[in-house]
Structures are given as C-alpha cells and as structure tokens.
NURO-147128 format. One record per residue (C-alpha): residue number from 0; residue in one letter; x, y, z. Coordinates in steps of 0.2 Angstrom, whole numbers, plus 5000, padded with zeros to 4 digits. Layout:
N
+-----+------+------+-------+------+
:  nr : rest : east : north :   up :
+-----+------+------+-------+------+
: NUM :    A :    X :     Y :    Z :
...
+-----+------+------+-------+------+
END
This chain:
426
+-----+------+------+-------+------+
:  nr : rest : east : north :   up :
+-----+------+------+-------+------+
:   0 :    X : 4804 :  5143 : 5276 :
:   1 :    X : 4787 :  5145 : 5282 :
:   2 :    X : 4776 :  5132 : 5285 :
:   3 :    X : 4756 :  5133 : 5288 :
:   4 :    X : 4754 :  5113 : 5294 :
:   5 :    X : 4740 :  5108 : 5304 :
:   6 :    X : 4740 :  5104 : 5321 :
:   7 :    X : 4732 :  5087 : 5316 :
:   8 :    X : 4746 :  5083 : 5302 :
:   9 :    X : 4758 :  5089 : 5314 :
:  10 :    X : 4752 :  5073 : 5328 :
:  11 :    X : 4761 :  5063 : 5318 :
:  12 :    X : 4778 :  5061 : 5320 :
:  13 :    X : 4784 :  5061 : 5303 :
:  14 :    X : 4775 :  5076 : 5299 :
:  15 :    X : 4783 :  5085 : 5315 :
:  16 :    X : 4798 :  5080 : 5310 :
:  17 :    X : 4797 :  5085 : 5291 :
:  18 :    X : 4790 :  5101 : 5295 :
:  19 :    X : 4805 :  5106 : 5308 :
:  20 :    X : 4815 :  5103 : 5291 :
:  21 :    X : 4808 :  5115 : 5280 :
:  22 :    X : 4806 :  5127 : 5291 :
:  23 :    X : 4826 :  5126 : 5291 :
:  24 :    X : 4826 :  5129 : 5275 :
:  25 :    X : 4832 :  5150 : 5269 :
:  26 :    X : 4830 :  5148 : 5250 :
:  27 :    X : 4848 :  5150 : 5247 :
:  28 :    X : 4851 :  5139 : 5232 :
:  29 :    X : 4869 :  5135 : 5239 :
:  30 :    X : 4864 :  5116 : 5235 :
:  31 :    X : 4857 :  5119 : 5219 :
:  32 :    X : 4879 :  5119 : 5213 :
:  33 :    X : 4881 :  5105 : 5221 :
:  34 :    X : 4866 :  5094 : 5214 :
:  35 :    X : 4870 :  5080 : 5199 :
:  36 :    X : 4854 :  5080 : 5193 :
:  37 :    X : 4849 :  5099 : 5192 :
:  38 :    X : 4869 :  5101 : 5185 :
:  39 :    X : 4861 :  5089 : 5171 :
:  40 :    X : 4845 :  5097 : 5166 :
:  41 :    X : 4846 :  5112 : 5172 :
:  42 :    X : 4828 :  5111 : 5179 :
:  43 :    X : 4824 :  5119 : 5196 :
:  44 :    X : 4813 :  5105 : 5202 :
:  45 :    X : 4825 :  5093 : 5198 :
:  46 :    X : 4837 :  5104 : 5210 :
:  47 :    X : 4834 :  5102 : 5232 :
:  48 :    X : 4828 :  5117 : 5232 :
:  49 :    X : 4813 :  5116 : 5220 :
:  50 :    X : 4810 :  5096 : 5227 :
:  51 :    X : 4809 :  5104 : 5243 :
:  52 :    X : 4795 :  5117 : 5238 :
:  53 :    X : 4787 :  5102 : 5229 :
:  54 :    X : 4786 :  5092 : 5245 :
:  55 :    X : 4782 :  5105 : 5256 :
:  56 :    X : 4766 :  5110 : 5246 :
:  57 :    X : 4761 :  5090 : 5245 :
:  58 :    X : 4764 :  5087 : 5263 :
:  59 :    X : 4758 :  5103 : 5269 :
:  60 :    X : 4739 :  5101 : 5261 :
:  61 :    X : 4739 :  5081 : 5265 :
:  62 :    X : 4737 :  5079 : 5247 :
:  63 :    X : 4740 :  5063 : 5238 :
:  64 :    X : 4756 :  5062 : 5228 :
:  65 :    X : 4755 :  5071 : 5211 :
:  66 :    X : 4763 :  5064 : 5194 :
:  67 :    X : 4776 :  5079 : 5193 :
:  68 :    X : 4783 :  5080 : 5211 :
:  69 :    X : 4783 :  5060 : 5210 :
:  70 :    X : 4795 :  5064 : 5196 :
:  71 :    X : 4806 :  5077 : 5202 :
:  72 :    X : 4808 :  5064 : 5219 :
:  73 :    X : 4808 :  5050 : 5208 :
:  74 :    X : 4825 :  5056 : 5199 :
:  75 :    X : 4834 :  5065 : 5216 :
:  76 :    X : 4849 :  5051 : 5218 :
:  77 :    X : 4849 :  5053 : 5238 :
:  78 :    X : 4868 :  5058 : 5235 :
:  79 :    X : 4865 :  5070 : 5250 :
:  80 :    X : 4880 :  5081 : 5242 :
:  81 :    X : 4866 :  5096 : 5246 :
:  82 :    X : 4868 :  5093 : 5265 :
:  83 :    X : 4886 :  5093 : 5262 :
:  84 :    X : 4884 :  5111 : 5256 :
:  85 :    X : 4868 :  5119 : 5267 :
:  86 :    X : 4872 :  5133 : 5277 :
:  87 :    X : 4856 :  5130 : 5287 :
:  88 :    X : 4859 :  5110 : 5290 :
:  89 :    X : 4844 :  5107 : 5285 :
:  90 :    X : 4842 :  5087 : 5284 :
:  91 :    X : 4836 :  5084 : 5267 :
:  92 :    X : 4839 :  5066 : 5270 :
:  93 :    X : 4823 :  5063 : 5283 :
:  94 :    X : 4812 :  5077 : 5272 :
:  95 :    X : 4815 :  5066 : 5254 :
:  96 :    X : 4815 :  5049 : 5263 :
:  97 :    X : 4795 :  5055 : 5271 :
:  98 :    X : 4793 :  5061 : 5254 :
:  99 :    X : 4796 :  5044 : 5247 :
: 100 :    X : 4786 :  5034 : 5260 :
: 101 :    X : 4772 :  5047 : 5255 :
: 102 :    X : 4771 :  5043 : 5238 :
: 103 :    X : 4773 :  5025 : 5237 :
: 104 :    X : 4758 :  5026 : 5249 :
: 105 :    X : 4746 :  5037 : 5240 :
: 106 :    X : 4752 :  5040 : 5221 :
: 107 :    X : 4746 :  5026 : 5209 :
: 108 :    X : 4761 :  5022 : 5197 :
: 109 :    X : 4758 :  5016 : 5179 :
: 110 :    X : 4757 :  4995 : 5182 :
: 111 :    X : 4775 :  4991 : 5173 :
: 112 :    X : 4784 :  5004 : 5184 :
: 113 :    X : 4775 :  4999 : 5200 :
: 114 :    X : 4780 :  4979 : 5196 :
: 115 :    X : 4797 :  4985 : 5193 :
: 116 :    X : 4802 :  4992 : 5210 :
: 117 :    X : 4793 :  4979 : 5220 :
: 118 :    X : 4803 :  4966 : 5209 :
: 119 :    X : 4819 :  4976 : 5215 :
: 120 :    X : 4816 :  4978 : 5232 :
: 121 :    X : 4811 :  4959 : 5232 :
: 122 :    X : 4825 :  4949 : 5220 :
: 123 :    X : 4840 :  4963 : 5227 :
: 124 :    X : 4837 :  4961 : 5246 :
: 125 :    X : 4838 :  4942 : 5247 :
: 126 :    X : 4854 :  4936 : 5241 :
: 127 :    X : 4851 :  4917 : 5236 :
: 128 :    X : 4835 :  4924 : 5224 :
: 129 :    X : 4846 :  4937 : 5215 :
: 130 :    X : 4860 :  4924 : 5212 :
: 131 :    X : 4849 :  4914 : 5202 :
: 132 :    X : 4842 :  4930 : 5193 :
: 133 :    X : 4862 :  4935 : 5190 :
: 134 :    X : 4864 :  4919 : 5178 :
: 135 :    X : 4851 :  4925 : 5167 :
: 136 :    X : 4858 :  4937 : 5162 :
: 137 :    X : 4867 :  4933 : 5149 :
: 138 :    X : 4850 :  4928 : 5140 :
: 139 :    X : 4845 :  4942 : 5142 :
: 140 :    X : 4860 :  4953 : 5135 :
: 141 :    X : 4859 :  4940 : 5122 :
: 142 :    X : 4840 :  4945 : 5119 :
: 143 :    X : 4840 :  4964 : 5126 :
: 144 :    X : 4832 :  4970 : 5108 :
: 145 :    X : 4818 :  4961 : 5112 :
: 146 :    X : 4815 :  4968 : 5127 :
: 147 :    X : 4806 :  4982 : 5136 :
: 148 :    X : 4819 :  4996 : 5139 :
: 149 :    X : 4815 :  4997 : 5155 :
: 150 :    X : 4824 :  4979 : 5159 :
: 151 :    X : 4838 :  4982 : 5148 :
: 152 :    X : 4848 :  4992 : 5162 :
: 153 :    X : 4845 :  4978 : 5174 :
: 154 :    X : 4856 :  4965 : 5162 :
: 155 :    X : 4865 :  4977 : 5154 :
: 156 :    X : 4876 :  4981 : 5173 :
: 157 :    X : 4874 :  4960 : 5178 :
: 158 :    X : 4890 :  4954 : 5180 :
: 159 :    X : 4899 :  4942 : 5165 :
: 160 :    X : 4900 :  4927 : 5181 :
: 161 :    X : 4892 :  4924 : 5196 :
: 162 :    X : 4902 :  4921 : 5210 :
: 163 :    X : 4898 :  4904 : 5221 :
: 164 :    X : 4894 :  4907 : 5238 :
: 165 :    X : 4907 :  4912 : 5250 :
: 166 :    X : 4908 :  4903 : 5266 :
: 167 :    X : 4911 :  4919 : 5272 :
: 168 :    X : 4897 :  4926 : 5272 :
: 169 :    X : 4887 :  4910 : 5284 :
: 170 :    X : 4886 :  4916 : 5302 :
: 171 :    X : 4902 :  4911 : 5311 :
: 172 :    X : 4917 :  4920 : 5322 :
: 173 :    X : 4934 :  4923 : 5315 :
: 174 :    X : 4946 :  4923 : 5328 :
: 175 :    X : 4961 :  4938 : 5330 :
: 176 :    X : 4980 :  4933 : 5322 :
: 177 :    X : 4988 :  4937 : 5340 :
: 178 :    X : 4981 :  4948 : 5353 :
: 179 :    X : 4964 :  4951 : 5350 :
: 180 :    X : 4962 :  4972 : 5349 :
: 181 :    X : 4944 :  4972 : 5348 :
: 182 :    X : 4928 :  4961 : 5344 :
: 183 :    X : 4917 :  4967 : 5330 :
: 184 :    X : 4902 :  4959 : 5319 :
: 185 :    X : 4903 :  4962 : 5301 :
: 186 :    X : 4888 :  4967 : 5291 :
: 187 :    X : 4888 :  4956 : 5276 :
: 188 :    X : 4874 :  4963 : 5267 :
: 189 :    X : 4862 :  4958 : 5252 :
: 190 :    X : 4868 :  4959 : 5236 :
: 191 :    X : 4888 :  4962 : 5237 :
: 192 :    X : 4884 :  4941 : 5245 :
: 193 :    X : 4879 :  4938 : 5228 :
: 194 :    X : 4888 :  4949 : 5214 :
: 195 :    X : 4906 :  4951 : 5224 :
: 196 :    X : 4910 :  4939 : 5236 :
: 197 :    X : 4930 :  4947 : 5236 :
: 198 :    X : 4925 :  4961 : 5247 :
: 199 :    X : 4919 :  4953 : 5263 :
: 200 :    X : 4933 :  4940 : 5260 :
: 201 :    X : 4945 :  4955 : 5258 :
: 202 :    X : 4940 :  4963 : 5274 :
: 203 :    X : 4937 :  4949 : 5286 :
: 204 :    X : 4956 :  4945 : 5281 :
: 205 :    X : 4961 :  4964 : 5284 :
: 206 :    X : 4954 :  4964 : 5300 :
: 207 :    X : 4958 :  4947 : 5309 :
: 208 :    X : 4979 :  4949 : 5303 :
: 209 :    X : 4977 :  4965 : 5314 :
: 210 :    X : 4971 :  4958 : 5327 :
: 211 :    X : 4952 :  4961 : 5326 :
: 212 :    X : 4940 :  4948 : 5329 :
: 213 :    X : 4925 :  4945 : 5317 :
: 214 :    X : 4906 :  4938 : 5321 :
: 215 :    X : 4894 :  4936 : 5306 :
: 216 :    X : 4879 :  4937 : 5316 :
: 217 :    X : 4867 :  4926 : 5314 :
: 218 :    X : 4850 :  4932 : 5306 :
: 219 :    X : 4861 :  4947 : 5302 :
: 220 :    X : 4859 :  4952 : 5282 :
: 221 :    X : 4852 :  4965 : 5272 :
: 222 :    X : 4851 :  4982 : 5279 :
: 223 :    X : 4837 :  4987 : 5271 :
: 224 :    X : 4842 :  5002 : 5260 :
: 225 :    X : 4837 :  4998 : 5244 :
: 226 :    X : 4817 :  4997 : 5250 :
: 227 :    X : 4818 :  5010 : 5259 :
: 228 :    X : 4825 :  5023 : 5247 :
: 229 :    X : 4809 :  5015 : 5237 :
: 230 :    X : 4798 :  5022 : 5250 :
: 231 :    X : 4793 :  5004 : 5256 :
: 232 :    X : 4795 :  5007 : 5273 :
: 233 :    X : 4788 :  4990 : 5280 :
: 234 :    X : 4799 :  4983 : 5271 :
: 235 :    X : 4814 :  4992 : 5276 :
: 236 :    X : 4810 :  4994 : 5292 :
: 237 :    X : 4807 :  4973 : 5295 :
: 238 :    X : 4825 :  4969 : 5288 :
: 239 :    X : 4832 :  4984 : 5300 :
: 240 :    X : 4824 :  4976 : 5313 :
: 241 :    X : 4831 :  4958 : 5313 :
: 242 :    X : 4849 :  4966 : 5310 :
: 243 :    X : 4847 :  4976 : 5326 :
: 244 :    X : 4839 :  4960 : 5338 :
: 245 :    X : 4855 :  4949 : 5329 :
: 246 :    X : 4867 :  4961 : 5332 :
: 247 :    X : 4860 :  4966 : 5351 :
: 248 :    X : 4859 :  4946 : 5354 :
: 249 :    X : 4878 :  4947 : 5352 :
: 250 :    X : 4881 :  4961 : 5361 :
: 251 :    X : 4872 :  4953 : 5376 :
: 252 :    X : 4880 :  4936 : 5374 :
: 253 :    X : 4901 :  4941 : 5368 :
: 254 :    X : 4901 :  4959 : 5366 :
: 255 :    X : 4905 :  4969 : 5352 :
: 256 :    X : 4915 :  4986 : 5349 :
: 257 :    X : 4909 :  4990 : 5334 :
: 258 :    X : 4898 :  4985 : 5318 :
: 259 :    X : 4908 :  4985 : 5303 :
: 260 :    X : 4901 :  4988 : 5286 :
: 261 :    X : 4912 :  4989 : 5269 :
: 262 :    X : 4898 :  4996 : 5258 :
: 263 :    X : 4894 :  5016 : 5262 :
: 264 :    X : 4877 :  5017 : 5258 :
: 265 :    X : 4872 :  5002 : 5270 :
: 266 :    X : 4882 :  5011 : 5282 :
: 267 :    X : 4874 :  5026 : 5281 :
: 268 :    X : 4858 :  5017 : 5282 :
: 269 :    X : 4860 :  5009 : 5297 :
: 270 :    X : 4869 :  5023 : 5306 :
: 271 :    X : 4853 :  5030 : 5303 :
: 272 :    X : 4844 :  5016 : 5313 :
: 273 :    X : 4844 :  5027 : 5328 :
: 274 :    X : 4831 :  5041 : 5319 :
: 275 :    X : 4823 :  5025 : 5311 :
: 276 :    X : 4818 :  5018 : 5326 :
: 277 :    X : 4815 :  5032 : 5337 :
: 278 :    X : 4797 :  5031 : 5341 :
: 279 :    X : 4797 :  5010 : 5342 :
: 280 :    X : 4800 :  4999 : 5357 :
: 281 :    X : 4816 :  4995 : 5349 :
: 282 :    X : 4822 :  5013 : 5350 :
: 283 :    X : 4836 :  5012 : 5365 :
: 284 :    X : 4842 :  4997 : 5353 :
: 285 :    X : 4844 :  5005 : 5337 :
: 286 :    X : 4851 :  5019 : 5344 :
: 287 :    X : 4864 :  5008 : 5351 :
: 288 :    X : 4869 :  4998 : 5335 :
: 289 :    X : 4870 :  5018 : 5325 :
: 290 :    X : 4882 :  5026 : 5339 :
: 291 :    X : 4891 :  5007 : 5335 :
: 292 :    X : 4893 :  5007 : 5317 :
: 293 :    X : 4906 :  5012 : 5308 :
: 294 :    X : 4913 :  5012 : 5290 :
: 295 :    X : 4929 :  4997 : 5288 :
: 296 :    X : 4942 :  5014 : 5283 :
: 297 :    X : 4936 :  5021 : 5302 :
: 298 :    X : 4944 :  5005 : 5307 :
: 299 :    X : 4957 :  5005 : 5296 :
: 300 :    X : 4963 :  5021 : 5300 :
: 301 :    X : 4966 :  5016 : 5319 :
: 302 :    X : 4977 :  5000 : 5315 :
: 303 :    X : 4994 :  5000 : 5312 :
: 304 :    X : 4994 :  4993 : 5297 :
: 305 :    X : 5007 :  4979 : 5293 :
: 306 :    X : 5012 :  4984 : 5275 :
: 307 :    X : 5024 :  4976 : 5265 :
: 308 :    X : 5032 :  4978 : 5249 :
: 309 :    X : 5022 :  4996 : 5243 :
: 310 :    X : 5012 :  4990 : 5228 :
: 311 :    X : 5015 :  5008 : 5221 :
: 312 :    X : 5001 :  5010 : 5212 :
: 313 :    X : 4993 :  5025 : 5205 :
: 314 :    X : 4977 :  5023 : 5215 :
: 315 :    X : 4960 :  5036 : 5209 :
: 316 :    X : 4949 :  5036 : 5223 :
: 317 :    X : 4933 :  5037 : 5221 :
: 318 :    X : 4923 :  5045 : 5234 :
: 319 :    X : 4905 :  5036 : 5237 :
: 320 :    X : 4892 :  5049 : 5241 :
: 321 :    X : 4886 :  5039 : 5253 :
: 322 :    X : 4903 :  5038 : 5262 :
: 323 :    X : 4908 :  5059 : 5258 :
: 324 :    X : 4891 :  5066 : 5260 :
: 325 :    X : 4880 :  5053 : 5270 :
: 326 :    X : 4894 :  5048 : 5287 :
: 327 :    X : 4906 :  5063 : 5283 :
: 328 :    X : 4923 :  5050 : 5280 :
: 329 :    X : 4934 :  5057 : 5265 :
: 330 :    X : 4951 :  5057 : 5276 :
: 331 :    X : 4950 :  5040 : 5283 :
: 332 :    X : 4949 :  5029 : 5267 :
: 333 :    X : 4963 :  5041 : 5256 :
: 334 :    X : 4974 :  5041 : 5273 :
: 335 :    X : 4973 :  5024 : 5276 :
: 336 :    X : 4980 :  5018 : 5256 :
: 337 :    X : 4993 :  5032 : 5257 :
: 338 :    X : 4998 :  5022 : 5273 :
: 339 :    X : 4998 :  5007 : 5263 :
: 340 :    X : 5010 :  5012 : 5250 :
: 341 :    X : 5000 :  5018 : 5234 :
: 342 :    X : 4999 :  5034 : 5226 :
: 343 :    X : 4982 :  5041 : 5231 :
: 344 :    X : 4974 :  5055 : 5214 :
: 345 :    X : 4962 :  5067 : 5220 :
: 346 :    X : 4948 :  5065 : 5208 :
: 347 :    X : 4941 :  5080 : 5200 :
: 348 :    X : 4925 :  5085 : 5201 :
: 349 :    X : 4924 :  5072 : 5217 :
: 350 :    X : 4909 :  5080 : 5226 :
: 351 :    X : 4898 :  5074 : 5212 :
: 352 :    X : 4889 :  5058 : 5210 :
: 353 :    X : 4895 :  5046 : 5198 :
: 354 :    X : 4874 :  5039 : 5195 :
: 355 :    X : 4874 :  5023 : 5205 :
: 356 :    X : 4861 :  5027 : 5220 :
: 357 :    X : 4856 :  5012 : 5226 :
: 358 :    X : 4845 :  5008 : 5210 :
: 359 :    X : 4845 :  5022 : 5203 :
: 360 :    X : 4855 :  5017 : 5188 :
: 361 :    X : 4842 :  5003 : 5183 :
: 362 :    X : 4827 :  5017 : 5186 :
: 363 :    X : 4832 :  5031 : 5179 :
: 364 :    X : 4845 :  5024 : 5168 :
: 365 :    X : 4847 :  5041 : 5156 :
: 366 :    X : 4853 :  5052 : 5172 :
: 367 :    X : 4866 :  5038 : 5178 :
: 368 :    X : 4872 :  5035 : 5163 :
: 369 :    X : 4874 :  5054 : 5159 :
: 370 :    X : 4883 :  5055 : 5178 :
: 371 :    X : 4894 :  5039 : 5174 :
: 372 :    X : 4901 :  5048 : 5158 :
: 373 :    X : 4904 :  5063 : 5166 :
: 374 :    X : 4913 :  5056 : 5181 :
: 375 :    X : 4924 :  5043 : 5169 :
: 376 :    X : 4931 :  5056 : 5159 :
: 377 :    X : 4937 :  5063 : 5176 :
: 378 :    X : 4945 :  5049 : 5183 :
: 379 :    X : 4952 :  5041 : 5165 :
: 380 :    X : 4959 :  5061 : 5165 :
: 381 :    X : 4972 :  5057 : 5179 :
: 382 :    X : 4980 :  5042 : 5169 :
: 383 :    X : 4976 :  5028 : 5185 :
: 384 :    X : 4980 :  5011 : 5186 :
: 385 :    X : 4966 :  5007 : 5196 :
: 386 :    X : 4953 :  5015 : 5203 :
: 387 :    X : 4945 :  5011 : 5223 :
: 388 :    X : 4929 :  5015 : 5229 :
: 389 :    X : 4921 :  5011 : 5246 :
: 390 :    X : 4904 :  5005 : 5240 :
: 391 :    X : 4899 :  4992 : 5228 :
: 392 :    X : 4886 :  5001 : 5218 :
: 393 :    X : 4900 :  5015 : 5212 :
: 394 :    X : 4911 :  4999 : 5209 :
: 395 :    X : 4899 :  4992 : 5196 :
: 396 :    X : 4893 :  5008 : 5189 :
: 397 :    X : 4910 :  5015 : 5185 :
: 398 :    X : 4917 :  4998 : 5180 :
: 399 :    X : 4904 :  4998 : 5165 :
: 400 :    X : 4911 :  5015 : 5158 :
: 401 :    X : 4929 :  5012 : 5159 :
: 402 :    X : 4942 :  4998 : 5156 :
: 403 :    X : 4954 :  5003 : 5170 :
: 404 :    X : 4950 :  4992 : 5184 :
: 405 :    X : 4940 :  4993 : 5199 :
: 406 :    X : 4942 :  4987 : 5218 :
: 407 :    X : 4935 :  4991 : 5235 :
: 408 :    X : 4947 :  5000 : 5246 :
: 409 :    X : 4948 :  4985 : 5257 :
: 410 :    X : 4957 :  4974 : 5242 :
: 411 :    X : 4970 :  4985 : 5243 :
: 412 :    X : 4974 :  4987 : 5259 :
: 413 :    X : 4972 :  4967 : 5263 :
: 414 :    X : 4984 :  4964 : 5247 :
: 415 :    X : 4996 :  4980 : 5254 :
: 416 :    X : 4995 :  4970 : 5271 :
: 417 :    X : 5000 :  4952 : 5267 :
: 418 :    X : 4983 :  4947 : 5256 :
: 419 :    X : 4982 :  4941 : 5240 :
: 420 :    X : 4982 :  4952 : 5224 :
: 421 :    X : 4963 :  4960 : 5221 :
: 422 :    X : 4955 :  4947 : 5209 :
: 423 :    X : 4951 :  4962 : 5196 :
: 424 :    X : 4970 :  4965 : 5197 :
: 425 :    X : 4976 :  4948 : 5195 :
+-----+------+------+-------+------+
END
C-alpha cells in the first residue's frame, strides 16, 4: 500500500511503526473470508481491509477520529484470525491497537458510551471492585426492563453466584510434588480472581503434581488487556508495568523459567509486552518477561502427564482466537487432552470467533450475540458432553448459549491427572 506520511508524523514512533504496516499491505482481501464481522454484515469496512483504508486515511492526514471509522474500529473483535490468513504478514494487531489509542485520544464519544468503557476498564481490572459489582446482578436481571440497553448485556452474562476469594490467588510459592522440574510464576489475572476461581486452582494443582513449582508474585495482577483493546493506553501500559517489575523482582531473587498464564488473551497480551515497551527504560525487561511467557497447554504439553483412569469423554474444543490466532497454539491444548484420555471433536467452523473479545460482548452486544449463535450451533452439532476452552471470556460467552457444560482445558487435565472432577461437571 502506498502511504504519503510526513516526515513529522513519521518522528513518532507509533506512526513509524503503523506506517511500515500498511505499506505491507497488497489489497488482496484473503482476510476478508476469514473476518466474523464482515461474514455478518457483509460491509467492507466492517472487513481488515476496508478498517485498514479507514485508518490509513485518518492516520495519514493527522485528522481526529471520525464517527464512521470509530465505528468500523469500534466493532473489529481483535480476533486477529486476518493475521492468521495474510499472505503479506502484515501486523494488523499493532495498526488497530494505534488506531484505538488514536481515537480514544481525539474522538468525542456520545457521554453514556464514554462512561460505559471507562466503567469497564475501571470495575473489570481490579478484582475485589468487580466482585462486589458481580452480586448485583441479580438485581439487576431481576429489573433489566427497566434499564438502559446498553447495561443489559453487562447482567445479562454475570454469573448466578459469586465465587469467594481463593487463597490462591494471594501472592505465595507452591512447592513441586517431588523433584522440582522447573520454577514458574503464575499470572493470576483480574477478573477470572473474581468470576472463576476453579481455573487457577485447577492449574496450580496440574502443575505442582508434576513437578512444577508455582510463585504468585507479589504486585503481580491484571495484565492490562481489557484497557488497552479500549485504547486507554496509560492505563494499560501502568498495570503492564508493575507485572513486569513483580515478575523481574522474582527472577532477580528465585529465578523463574517461565511465566504461566491460563487465560489466552492475557497471554497474548503480555507476550506482546516486549513491542509494548520498546521505546521505554523498561524495554530490556519486557522483552524479557514476553520471550518468558507461555500459555499453561505449552506446559502441558512438555509434562508427562500422570493420567489415570481415561474420563473418556467426548471433549469439543474450543479454540480461543487469542490462543489460535494471537500465540499460534492449536496442537498443544488438543494434544495434551487426547493424552489425557478424552475424545478430542474438531469444531467446525473453528477459525471463527465465537463474540467474546474481551468486552466486546457487552459493547457491541448484537454482533456477539450473532457470533455466539453461530458458533453454538456448531459445537451442539457434534453431540459433546463438554465443551473446553482456553480462555475465560469464550467460557462465559458460550456457556450462555448452550446447556452443555463448559471448563477450561486445565480442569480437565488436572481431574485426568489425579484432581478432582471440574465443578461444572460435578
């Protein structure tokens, strides 16, 4: 693609970096089939290819954000599935994260829309905060015709309980069953503390009966996604930060092999850290902590699992676009259950986003709800008993369309391995 940038805009990194993007950019439309929202509406813009013109022309003339390209970047789910697919590599990730950044910096949203994602990206990233939260919700299910349509979606996916606090989840070490393999530090995130406490239970579990020790580092938490697919990148970028000094100051004083996170889009996040942080004093660190990270079924997969009884279940596994599309892992989870004894269904139509997105589904709500429809029917087609995902916001989005139950891969290995039966299972 041709660009036509000037040499001032180009100064700043961002812009250098954007414009190296498009310019990789041949027009081809191969990620036009592979897009969930432009296989929805149909709408070029609502496709990479015509997102991409819309930002180009936005970034290029140092123009302030516009209502329809706020719009058509507003409703791109960030699955990445079009990186998957480009011939050219271009890295539409770092283009549509700028993009974001830009418009949260120069377009003025309508005043309910604004105070919605700053409520978001405030309640969501602090774990305590969103608990409370969680237990209204049943008020508000019980009220939702009374209110805006724009909060529905936000009780409408609350869970019916709220799990207590695990003490899992307070910084500590959990010491290696036998010889200790290797030492790693688990990300225990923001709002999987607060809606499923299983998962990090499940995993520290998993890993320590297989010889892994496990730090929760302390001042470790949020990995700062959900701001920063707002386009609030202070935000973002301060809880990136304290994740990246924890996890150094425990490198420097016990070593680490690895950073271990069970929720794919966090992962891809901070795997990202390294580009984050490029141009900051903290660069040699976050580049450090990314080449470090790695998703709980890359562990997984190296560790001779100590399987038991096969459960024998008829498993649908649900590939996370964060995990398939963002890190590139789609043998590493499906090898590691069919090692564990369950019957492993290919879903079809996999590629394609089932509408979670961070908080996409309580933004645009019509789209993720047309994408959760879509990607039950598919998985309800192969007759599961249970369906895994890597990633608690597919968990939670899928588990509202369908009956059949849902667990993060990690339950099932754990319960495959000696652990106790997955709480949605039980």
């Amino acid at each position: 693609m041709q660009t036509h940038f000037s040499l001032a805009a180009l100064a700043d990194p961002d812009m250098a970096q954007s414009e190296k993007i498009l310019r990789a950019c041949v027009h081809c439309g191969f990620c036009t089939a592979t897009c969930p929202t432009y296989l929805l509406t149909g709408d070029e813009l609502d496709s990479p290819r015509g997102r991409i013109y819309l930002i180009k022309e936005m970034l290029e003339n140092a123009r302030p954000a516009d209502a329809r390209t706020t719009r058509h970047v507003d409703r791109c789910l960030s699955c990445l599935s079009c990186m998957t697919t480009c011939p050219s590599s271009v890295h539409y990730m770092h283009l549509v994260d700028h993009a974001r950044a830009h418009i949260e910096k120069t377009y003025r949203r309508p005043v309910a829309e604004k105070a919605l994602r700053a409520l978001l990206a405030f309640v969501l990233t602090r774990p305590a905060l969103f608990r409370r939260a969680l237990r209204l919700a049943p008020l508000g299910r019980r009220f939702a015709d009374l209110l805006p349509q724009r909060l529905q979606p936000l009780f409408a996916l609350a869970p019916e309980t709220v799990p207590a606090p695990s003490d899992v989840d307070r910084p500590q070490v959990f010491p290696a069953e036998g010889l200790r393999k290797m030492r790693v530090a688990l990300l225990n995130g923001c709002a999987q503390t607060a809606l499923d406490t299983h998962i990090n239970e499940a995993t520290v579990r998993l890993l320590t009966r297989h010889g892994v020790e496990v730090v929760v580092a302390e001042g470790a938490g949020c990995c700062g996604a959900l701001p920063h697919h707002l386009g609030k990148v202070a935000q973002s970028h301060a809880l990136a930060r304290r994740n990246i000094e924890a996890w150094t100051r425990e490198i420097d004083s016990g070593g680490l092999d690895y950073i271990v996170i069970n929720t794919s889009g966090c992962g891809t996040s901070v795997k990202d850290y390294g580009f984050m942080f490029r141009n900051d004093p903290l660069a040699e660190q976050a580049a450090r902590i990314s080449a470090m990270a790695r998703d709980v079924s890359e562990i997984a997969d190296g560790l001779e699992l100590k399987t038991g009884e096969a459960p024998g279940l008829r498993v649908a596994y649900h590939s996370a676009c964060s995990l398939q599309h963002g890190q590139k892992i789609t043998r590493q989870p499906v090898a590691a259950l069919a090692r564990a004894g369950f019957d492993v269904l290919a879903v079809p139509e996999g590629h394609i986003c089932c509408g979670s997105a961070g908080t996409y589904n309580l933004l645009q709500p019509e789209l993720a709800d047309a994408l959760r429809t879509r990607k039950v029917a598919h998985i309800e087609s192969m007759a599961p008993d249970v369906i895994a995902a890597g990633n608690l916001g597919c968990m939670t989005q899928i588990g509202a369309g369908t009956s059949i139950p849902v667990v993060h891969t990690v339950e099932l290995l754990d319960w495959a391995t000696g652990g106790p039966k997955p709480h949605n299972l039980a």
